[in-house]
C-alpha positions in Angstrom: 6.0 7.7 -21.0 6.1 3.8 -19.8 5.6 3.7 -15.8 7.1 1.4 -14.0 7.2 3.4 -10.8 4.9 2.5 -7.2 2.8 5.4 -7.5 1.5 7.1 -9.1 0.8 4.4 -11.6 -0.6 4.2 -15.5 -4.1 4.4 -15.3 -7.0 3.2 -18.1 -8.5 5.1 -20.6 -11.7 5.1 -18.3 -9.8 6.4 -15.5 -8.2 9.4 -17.5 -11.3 10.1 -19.0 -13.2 10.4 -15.6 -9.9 12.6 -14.7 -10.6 15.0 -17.8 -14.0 16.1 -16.8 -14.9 18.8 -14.9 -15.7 18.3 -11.1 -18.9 18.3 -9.9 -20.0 19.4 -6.9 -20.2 16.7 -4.1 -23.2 17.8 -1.3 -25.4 15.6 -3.4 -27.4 12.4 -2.7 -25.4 11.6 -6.3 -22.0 11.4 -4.3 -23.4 9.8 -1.6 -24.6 7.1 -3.4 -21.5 6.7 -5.2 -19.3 6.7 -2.0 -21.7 4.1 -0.4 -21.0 2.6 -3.6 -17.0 2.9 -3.0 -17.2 1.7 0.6 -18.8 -1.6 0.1 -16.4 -2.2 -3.1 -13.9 -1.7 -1.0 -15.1 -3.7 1.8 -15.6 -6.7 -0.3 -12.1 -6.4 -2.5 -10.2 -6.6 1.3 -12.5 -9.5 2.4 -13.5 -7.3 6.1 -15.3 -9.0 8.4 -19.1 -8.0 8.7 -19.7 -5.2 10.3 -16.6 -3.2 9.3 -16.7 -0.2 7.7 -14.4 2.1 5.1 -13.4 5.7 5.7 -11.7 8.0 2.3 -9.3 10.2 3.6 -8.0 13.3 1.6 -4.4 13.2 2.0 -1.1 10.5 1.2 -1.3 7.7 2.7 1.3 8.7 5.3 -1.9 10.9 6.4 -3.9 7.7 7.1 -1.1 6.5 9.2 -0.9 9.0 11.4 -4.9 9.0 12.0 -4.9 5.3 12.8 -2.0 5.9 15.3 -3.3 9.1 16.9 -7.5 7.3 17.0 -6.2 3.6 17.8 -3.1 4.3 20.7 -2.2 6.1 23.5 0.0 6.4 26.3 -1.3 2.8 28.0 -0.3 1.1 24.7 2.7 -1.3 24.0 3.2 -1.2 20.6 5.4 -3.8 18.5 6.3 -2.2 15.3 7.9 -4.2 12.5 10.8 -2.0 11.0 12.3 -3.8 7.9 12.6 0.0 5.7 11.3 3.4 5.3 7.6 2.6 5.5 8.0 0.3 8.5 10.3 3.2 10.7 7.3 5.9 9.9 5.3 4.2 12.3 8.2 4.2 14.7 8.5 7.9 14.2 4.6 8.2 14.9 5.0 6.5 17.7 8.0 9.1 19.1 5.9 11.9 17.5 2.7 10.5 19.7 4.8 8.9 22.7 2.9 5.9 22.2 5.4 3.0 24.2 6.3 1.0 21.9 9.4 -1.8 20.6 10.5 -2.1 17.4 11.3 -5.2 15.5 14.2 -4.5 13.4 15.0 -6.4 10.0 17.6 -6.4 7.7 16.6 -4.6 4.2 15.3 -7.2 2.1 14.9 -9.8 5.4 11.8 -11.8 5.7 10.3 -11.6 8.7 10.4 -15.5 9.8 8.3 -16.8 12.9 10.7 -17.8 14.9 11.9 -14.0 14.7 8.0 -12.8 15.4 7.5 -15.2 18.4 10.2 -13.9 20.7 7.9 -10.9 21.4 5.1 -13.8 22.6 3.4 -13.1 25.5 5.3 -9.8 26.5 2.3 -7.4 27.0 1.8 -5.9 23.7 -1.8 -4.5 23.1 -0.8 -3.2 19.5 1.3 -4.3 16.2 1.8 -1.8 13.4 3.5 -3.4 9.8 3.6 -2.2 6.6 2.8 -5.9 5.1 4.5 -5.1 1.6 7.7 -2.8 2.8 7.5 -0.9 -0.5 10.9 0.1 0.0 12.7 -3.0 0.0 10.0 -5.0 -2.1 9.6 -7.5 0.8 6.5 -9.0 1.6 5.3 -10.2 5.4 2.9 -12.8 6.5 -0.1 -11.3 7.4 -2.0 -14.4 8.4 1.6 -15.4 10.4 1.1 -12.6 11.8 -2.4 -12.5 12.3 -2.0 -15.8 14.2 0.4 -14.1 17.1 -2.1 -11.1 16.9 -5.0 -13.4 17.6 -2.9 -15.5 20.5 -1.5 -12.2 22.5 -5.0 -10.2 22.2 -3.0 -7.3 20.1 -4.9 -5.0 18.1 -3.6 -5.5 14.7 -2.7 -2.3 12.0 -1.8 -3.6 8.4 -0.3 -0.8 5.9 -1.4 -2.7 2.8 -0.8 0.7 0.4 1.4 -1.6 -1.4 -0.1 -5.0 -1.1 -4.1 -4.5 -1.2 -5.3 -6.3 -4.2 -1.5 -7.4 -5.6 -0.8 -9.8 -2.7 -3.7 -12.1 -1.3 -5.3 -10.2 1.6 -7.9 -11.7 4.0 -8.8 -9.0 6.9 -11.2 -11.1 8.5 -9.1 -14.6 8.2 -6.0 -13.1 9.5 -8.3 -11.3 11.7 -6.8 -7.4 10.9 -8.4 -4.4 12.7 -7.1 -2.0 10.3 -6.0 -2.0 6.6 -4.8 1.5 4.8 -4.4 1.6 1.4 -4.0 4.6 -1.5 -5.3 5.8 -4.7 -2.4 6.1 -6.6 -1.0 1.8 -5.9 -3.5 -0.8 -7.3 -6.7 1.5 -7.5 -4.4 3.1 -10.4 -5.9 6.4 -10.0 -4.1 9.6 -8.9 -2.8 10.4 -5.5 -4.8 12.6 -3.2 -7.1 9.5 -1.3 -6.0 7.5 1.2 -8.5 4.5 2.7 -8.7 3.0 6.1 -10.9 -0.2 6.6 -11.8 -0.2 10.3 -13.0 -3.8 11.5 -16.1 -3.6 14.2 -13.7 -4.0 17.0 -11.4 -0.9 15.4 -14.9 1.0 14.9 -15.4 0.8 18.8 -12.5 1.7 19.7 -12.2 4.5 17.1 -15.5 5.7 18.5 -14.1 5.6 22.5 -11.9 7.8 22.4 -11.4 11.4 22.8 -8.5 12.7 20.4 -7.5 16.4 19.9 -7.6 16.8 16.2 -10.1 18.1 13.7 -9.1 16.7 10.3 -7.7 13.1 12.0 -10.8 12.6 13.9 -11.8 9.3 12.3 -14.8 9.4 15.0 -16.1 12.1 12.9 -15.4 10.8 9.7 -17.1 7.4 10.3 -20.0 9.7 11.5 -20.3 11.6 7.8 -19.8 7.8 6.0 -23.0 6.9 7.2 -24.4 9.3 5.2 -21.8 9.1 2.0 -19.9 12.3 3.2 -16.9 13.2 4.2 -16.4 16.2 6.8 -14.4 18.4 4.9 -14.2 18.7 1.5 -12.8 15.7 -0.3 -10.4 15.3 -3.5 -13.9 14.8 -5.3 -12.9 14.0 -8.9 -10.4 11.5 -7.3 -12.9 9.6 -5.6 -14.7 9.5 -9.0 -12.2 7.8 -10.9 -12.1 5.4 -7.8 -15.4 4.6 -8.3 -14.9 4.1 -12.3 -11.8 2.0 -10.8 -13.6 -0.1 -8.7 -15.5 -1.1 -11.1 -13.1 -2.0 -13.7 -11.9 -4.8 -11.4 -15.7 -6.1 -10.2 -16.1 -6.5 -14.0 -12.9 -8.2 -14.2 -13.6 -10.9 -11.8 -12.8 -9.0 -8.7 -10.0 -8.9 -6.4 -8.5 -12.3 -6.7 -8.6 -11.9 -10.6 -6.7 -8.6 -10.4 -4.3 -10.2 -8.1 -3.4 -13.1 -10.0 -3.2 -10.6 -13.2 -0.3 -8.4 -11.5 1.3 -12.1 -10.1 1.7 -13.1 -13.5 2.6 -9.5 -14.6 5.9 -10.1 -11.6 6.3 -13.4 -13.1 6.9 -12.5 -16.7 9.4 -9.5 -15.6 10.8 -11.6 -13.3 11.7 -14.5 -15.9 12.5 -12.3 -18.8 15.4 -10.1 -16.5 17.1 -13.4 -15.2 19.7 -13.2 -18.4 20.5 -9.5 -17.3 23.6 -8.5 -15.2 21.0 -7.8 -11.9 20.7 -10.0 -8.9 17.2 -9.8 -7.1 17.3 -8.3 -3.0 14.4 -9.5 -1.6 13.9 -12.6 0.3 10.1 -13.0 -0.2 8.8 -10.3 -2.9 6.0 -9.1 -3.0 3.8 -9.1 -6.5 3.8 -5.2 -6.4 7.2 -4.7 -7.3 10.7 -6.1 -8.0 14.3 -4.8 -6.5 16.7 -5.1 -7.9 20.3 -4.9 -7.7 22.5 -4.3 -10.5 26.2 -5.9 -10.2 28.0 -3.9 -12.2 26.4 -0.2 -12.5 25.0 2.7 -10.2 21.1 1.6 -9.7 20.3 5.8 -9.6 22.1 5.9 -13.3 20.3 3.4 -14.4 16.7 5.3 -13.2 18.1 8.7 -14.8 19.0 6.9 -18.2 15.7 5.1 -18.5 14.2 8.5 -17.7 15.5 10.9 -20.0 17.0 8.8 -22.5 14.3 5.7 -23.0 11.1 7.5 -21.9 10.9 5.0 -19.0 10.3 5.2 -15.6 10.9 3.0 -12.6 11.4 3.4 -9.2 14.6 4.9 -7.7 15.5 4.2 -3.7 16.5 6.7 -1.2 18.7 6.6 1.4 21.8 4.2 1.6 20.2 2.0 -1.1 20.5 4.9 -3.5 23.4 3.8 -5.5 22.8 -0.1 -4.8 19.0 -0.7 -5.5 15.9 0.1 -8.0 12.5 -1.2 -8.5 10.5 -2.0 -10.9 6.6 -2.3 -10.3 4.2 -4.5 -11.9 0.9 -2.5 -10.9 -1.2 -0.4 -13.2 -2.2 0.0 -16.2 1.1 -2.8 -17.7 1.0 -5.1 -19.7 3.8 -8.1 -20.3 5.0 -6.2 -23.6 5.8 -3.1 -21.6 8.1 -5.6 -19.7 9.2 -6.8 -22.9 9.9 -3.0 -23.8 11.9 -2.5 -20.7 13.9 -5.3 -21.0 15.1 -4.4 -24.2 15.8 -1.1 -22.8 18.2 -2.8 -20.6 19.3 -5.1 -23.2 20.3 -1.7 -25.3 21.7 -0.3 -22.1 24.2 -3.2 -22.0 25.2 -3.3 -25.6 26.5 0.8 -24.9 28.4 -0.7 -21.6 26.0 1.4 -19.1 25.2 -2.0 -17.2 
């Protein structure tokens, strides 16, 4: 199998390896160490601000949105939420679910989010902004220090989704001045799903810590609490955040964040330039590094997934929704290489010579 999905991803031999061995048990000054030892990796690859501190949450990373929603907002909110595709409307729908007040800023699939557009909501109350900075869905990528910029000028507390985007698109929490990024295991860490992250700036730490919410397993109050120690409250997805640790690692060794960002930029370039002489035309108006959409002129975009699939031994990323038919993605994060692009493209190129595209 050749993945070219958004998640879960091909992972190194180190990873798998860590994967294959048995799971050890985790009440241990061992695992603490090692989650210390996850925390400030993480807090160094996102470039937080001092003082801020990481949280590993067992669950998607739809989980982790829910818990920033639910620890950071409440009914005295004003919330604008940037809505450009699936991933964006989820935190409108937490905001019904938690009848947190809120506007939504509605884009076009594929639609950069321009300034102009952002500053209409200037100096209108808000005390929050949620955005999903790469909307996965649509490939698009957002401004976060644009964004960061209004944040900064209207006093909003500002919520980055970066599952997508953290460490395949530059990402500077304490220059664009985030309170909280979110990421998952199973994007750039190249490891399994099971573990979402949340990287709370001091100011989100505070405000996590003042308030009272009614739920047990979303009480990031309590889970900040265990960190301090290298635990989690409940029981974690242990051998996950082993192979996170073995992951972590990899890209210190490798030069760190800003080498491993630049490798999966020129991993988009190549299969960007090498699929130009294909009958596709690309959807996004800014895309991201992560991923590519794509939509093919002459074919049915959900064909082309199932052929790859069963026919090629290749995956990529099929869309939902109305952009079933019309759109597919390819990613360029993992464990790729620029033959594997080669190796798709000539999957397409064979695909073409039998009339499919």
């Amino acid at each position: 199998m050749l993945n070219f999905t958004l998640g879960p991803v091909m992972c190194s031999d180190e990873v798998r390896a860590v994967g294959g061995e048995q799971v050890p048990y985790f009440r241990t000054p061992e695992f603490s160490q090692m989650m210390i030892e996850n925390e400030r990796l993480i807090l160094e690859f996102s470039k937080a601000p001092r003082g801020s501190r990481t949280v590993f949450m067992t669950n998607s990373s739809t989980g982790s949105m829910e818990a920033v929603v639910l620890n950071c907002f409440d009914t005295s909110d004003k919330v604008l939420v940037i809505d450009g595709g699936s991933f964006g409307h989820r935190f409108v729908e937490l905001c019904v679910i938690y009848e947190i007040p809120h506007t939504v800023l509605y884009l076009k699939p594929g639609q950069k989010l321009a300034k102009e557009r952002l500053y209409e909501y200037d100096g209108k109350g808000f005390t929050g902004l949620l955005v999903n900075i790469d909307e996965t869905s649509t490939g698009v990528l957002y401004d976060s220090e644009i964004l960061g910029e209004f944040c900064k000028n209207n006093d909003i507390f500002y919520v980055c989704d970066c599952v997508s985007a953290f460490l395949a698109d530059s990402f500077d929490m304490a220059h664009c001045a985030a309170d909280v990024m979110i990421t998952g295991s199973q994007k750039v860490l190249a490891c399994p799903p099971g573990i979402s992250i949340i990287v709370l700036s001091p100011r989100a730490v505070e405000r996590v810590f003042s308030r009272k919410i009614k739920s047990m397993y979303f009480n990031l109050a309590d889970v900040l609490k265990n960190m301090e120690r290298g635990q989690t409250p409940f029981t974690p997805a242990v051998g996950i955040l082993r192979q996170i640790n073995t992951r972590l690692k990899e890209i210190k060794a490798s030069g760190g964040a800003d080498a491993e960002i630049a490798r999966i930029a020129m991993q988009a370039d190549d299969f960007r330039m090498k699929v130009k002489e294909l009958p596709f035309e690309f959807f996004s108006e800014a895309p991201a590094n992560a991923l590519t959409p794509i939509h093919p002129i002459c074919a049915d975009a959900y064909s082309i997934f199932e052929i790859l699939k069963d026919e090629y031994g290749i995956w990529i990323c099929p869309n939902g929704g109305g952009m079933k038919h019309t759109i597919f993605r390819v990613g360029h994060i993992g464990y790729l290489s620029q033959d594997d692009n080669t190796t798709l493209i000539n999957a397409f190129k064979d695909m073409q010579k039998r009339g499919i595209l």
